[in-house]
C-alpha positions in Angstrom: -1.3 -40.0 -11.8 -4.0 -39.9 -9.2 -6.5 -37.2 -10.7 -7.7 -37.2 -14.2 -6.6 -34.2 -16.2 -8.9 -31.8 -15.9 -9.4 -32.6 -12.3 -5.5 -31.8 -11.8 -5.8 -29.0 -14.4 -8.3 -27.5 -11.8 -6.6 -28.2 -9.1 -3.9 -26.6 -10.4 -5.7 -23.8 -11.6 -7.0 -23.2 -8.2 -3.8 -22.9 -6.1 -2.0 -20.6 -8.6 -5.0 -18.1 -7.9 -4.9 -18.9 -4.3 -0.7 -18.3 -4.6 -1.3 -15.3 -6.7 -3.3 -13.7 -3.9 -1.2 -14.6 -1.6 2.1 -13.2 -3.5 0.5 -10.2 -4.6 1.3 -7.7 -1.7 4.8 -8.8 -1.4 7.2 -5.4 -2.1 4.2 -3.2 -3.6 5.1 0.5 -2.4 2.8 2.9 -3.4 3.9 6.8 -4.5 3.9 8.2 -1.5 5.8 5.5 -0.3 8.7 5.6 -3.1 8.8 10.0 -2.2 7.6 10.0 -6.4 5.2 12.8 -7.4 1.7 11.6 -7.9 -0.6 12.4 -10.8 -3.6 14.6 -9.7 -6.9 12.3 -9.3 -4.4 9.2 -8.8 -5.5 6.9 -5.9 -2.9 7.6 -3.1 -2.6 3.4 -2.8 -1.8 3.0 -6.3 1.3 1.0 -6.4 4.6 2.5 -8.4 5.7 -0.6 -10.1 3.8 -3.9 -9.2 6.1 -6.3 -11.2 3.1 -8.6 -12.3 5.1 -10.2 -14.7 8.0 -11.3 -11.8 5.1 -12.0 -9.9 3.3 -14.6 -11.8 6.6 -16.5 -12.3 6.6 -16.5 -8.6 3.0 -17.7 -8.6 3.8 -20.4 -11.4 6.4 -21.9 -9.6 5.0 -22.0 -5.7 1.8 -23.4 -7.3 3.7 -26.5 -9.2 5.4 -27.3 -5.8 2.6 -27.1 -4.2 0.1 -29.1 -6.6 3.4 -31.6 -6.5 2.6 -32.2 -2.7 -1.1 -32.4 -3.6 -0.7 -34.7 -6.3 2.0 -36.9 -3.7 -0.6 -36.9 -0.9 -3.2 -38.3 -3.2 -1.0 -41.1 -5.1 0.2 -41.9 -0.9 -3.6 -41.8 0.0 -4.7 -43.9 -3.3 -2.1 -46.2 -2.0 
C-alpha cells in the first residue's frame, strides 16, 4: 500500500464528500415538481423524498473505485 493509513483514510474521506456533492442533485424533485401539496411556510425547493440513505451507498461505492484508481496511480508512480 502506497499511503499510510490515515493518509488513505483521508484520502478516502475526501472523495466520498467530494462524490456526495456530486451525487446529491441526482433525481431530487421538489413539491411542486411531484404536483404534491406543500405545507404552508415550507421552502418551495424543498425536495419530496431525497433518498439519502440510497444515496450514500451510491457515494460509498463511487468513492472506493475511485480511491482504487488513486491508490493504483500512486503504487504505479511509487514504482
Amino acid at each position: 500500500m502506497p499511503f499510510p493509513l490515515p493518509l488513505a483514510l483521508a484520502i478516502y474521506v475526501t472523495i466520498w464528500w467530494i462524490v456526495l456533492f456530486a451525487v446529491l442533485p441526482l433525481g431530487v424533485r421538489s413539491a411542486e415538481e411531484a404536483g404534491e401539496e406543500r405545507p404552508e411556510g415550507s421552502d418551495p425547493g424543498a425536495p419530496v423524498a431525497p433518498q439519502l440513505a440510497r444515496k450514500a451507498a451510491i457515494t460509498t461505492v463511487v468513492a472506493a473505485i475511485i480511491f482504487g484508481f488513486v491508490a493504483l496511480a500512486a503504487n504505479y508512480v511509487a514504482g
